[in-house]
Backbone as CSV, one residue per row, in Angstrom:
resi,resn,N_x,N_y,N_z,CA_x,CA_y,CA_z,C_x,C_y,C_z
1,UNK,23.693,-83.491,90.729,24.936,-84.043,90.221,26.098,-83.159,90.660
2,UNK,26.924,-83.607,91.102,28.344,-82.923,92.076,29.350,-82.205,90.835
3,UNK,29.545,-83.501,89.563,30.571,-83.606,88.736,30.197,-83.898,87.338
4,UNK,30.196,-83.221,86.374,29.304,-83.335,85.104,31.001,-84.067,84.521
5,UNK,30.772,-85.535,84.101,31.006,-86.305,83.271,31.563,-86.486,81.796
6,UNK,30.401,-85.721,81.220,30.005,-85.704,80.388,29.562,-84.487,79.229
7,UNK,30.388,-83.266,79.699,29.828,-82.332,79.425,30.364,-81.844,78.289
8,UNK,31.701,-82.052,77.574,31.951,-81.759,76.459,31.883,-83.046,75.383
9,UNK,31.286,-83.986,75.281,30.815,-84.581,74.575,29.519,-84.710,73.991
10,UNK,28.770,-84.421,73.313,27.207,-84.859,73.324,26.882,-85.783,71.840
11,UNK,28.137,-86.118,71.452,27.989,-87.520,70.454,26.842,-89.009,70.618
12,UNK,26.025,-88.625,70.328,24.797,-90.072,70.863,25.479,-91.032,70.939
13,UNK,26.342,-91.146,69.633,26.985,-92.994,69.551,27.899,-93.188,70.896
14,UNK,28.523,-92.368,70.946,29.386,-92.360,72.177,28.506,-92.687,73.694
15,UNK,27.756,-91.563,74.036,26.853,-91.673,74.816,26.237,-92.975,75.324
16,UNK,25.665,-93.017,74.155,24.965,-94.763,74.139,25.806,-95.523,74.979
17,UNK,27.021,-95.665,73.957,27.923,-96.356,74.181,28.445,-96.596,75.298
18,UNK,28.572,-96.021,76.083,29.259,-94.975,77.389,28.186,-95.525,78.625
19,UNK,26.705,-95.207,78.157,25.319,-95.654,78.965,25.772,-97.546,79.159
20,UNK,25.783,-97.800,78.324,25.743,-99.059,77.966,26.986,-100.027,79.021
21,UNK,28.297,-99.019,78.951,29.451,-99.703,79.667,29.120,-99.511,81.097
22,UNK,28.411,-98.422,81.143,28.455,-98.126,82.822,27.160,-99.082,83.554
23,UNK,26.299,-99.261,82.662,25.362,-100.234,83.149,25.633,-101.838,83.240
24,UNK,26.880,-102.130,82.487,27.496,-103.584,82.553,27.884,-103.378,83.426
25,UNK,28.940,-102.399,84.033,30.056,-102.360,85.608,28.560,-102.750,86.711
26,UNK,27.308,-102.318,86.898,26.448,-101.636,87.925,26.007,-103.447,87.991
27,UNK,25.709,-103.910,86.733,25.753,-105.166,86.994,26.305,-106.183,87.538
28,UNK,27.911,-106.355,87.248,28.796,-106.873,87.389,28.756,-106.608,89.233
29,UNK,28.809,-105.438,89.169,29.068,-105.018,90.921,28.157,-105.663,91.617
30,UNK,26.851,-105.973,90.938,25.802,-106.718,91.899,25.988,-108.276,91.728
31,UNK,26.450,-108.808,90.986,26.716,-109.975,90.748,27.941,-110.514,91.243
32,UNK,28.829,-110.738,90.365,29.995,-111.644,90.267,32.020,-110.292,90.638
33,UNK,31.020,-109.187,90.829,32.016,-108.346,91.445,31.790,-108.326,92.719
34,UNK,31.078,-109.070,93.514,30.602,-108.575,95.329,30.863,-107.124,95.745
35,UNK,29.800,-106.638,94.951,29.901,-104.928,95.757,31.172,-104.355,95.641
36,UNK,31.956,-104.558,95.074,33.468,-104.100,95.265,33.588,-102.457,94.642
37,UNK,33.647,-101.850,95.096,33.564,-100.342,94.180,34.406,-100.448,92.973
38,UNK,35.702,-100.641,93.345,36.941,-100.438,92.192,36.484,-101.497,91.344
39,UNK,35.776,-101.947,90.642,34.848,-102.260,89.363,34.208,-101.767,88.518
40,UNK,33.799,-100.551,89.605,33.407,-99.278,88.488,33.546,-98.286,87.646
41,UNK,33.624,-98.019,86.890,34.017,-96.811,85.840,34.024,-95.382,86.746
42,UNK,33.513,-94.906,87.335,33.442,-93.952,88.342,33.730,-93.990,89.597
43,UNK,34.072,-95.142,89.923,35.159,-96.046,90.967,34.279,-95.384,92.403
44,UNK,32.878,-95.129,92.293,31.757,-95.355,93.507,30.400,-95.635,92.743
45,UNK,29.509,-96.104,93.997,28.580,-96.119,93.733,27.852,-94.577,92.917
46,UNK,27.658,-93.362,94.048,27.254,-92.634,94.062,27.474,-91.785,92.628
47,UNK,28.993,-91.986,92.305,29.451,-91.442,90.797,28.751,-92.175,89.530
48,UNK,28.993,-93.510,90.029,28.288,-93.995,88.765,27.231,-93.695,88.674
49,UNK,26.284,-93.767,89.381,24.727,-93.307,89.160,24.819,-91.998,88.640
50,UNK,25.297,-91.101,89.392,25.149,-89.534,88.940,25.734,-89.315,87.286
51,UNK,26.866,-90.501,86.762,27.118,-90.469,85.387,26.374,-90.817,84.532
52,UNK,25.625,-91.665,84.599,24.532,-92.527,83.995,23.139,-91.511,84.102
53,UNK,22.860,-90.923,85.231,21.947,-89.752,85.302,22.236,-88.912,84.598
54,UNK,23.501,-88.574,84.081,23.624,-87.217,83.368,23.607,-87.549,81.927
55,UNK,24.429,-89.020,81.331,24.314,-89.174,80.240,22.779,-89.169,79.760
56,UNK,21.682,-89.979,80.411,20.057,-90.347,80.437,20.030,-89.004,79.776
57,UNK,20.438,-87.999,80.933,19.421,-86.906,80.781,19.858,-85.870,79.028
58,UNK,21.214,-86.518,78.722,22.021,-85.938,77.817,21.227,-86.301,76.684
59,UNK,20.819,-87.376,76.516,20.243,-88.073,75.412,19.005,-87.395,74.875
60,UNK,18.842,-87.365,73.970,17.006,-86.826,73.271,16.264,-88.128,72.704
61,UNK,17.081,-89.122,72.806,16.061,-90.316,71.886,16.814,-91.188,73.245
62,UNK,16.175,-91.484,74.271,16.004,-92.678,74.961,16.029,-93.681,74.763
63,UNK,17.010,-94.563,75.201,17.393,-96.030,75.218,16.333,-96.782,75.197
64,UNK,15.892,-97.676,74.414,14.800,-98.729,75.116,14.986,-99.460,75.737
65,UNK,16.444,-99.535,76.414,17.210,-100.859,76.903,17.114,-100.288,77.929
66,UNK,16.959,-98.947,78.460,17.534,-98.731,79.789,16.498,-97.361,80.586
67,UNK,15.810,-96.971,81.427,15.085,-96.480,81.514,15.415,-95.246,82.978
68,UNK,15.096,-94.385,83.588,15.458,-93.631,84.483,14.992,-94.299,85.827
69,UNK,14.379,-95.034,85.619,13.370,-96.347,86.569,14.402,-96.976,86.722
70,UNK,15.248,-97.645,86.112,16.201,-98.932,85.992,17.087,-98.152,86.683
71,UNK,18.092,-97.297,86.176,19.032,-96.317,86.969,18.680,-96.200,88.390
72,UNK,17.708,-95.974,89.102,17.510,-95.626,90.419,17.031,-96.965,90.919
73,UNK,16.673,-97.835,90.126,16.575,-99.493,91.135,18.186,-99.388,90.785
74,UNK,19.076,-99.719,89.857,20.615,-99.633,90.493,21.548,-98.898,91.460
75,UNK,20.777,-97.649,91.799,21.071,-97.155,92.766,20.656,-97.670,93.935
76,UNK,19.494,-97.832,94.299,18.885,-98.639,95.587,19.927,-100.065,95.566
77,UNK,19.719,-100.776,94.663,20.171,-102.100,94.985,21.911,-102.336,95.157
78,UNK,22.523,-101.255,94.364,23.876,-101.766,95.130,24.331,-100.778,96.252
79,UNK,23.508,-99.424,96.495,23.548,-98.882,98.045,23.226,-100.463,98.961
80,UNK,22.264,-101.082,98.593,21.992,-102.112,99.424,23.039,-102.941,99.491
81,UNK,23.796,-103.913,98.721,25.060,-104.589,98.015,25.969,-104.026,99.306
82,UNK,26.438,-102.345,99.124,27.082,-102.253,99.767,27.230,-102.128,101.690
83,UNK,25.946,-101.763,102.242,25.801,-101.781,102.970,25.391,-103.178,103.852
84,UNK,25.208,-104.512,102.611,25.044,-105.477,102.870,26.883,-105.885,103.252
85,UNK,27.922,-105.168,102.503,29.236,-106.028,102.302,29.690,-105.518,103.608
86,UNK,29.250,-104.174,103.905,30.042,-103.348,105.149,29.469,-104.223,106.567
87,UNK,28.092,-104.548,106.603,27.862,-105.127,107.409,27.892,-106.344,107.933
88,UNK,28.522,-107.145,106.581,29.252,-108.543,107.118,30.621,-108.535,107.479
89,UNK,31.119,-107.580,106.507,32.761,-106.856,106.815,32.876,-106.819,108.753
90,UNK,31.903,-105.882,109.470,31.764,-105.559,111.005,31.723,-106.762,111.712
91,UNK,30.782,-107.878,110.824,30.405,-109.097,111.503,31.750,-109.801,111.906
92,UNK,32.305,-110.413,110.545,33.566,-110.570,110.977,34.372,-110.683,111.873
93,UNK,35.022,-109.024,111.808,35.929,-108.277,112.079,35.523,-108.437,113.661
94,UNK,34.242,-108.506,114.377,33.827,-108.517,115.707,33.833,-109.944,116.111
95,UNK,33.634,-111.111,115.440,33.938,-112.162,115.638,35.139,-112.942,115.640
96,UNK,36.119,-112.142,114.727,37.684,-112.160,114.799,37.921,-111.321,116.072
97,UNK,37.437,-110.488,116.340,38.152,-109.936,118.002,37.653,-110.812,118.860
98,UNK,36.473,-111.275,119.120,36.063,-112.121,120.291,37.071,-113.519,120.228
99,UNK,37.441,-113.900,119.209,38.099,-114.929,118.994,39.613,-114.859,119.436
100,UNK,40.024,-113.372,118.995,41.313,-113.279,119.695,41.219,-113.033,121.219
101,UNK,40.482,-113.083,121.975,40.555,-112.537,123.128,40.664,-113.251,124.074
């Protein structure tokens, strides 16, 4: 983890709470946000995960809603999301030049 988050808080309710919002954004981003970063609470991929990793690890009584398993399939899947958006982004952008030419 680059940037501890979370480090002068260790309130569970908060925490939870906190777990809970950042896992709606991770959703949203795979869904009905198209990969868009600025959706996120940590405004990247890479942050959000590492926030959500630190809160997990902050916790002593584990979510049943949410697991360290789940966190790293959200990491895989919107690294994927995004590298899916960048690579239609190129598609594009190369088919708009052939077009202007």
């Amino acid at each position: 983890m680059d940037k501890e988050y979370f480090k002068d808080n260790n309130e569970p309710e908060f925490l939870y709470q906190m777990l809970s919002r950042l896992e709606s954004d991770c959703k949203y981003f795979l869904g009905n946000g198209n990969g868009y970063e600025k959706h996120l609470w940590a405004s990247n991929v890479d942050n959000q995960i590492s926030a959500m990793k630190e809160i997990y690890n902050k916790l002593e009584e584990k979510p049943e809603w949410l697991s360290m398993e789940q966190i790293n399939n959200y990491e895989k899947e919107m690294k994927a999301k995004l590298n899916e958006k960048n690579l239609n982004s190129t598609e594009k952008n190369h088919k708009r030049d052939n077009y202007e030419r």
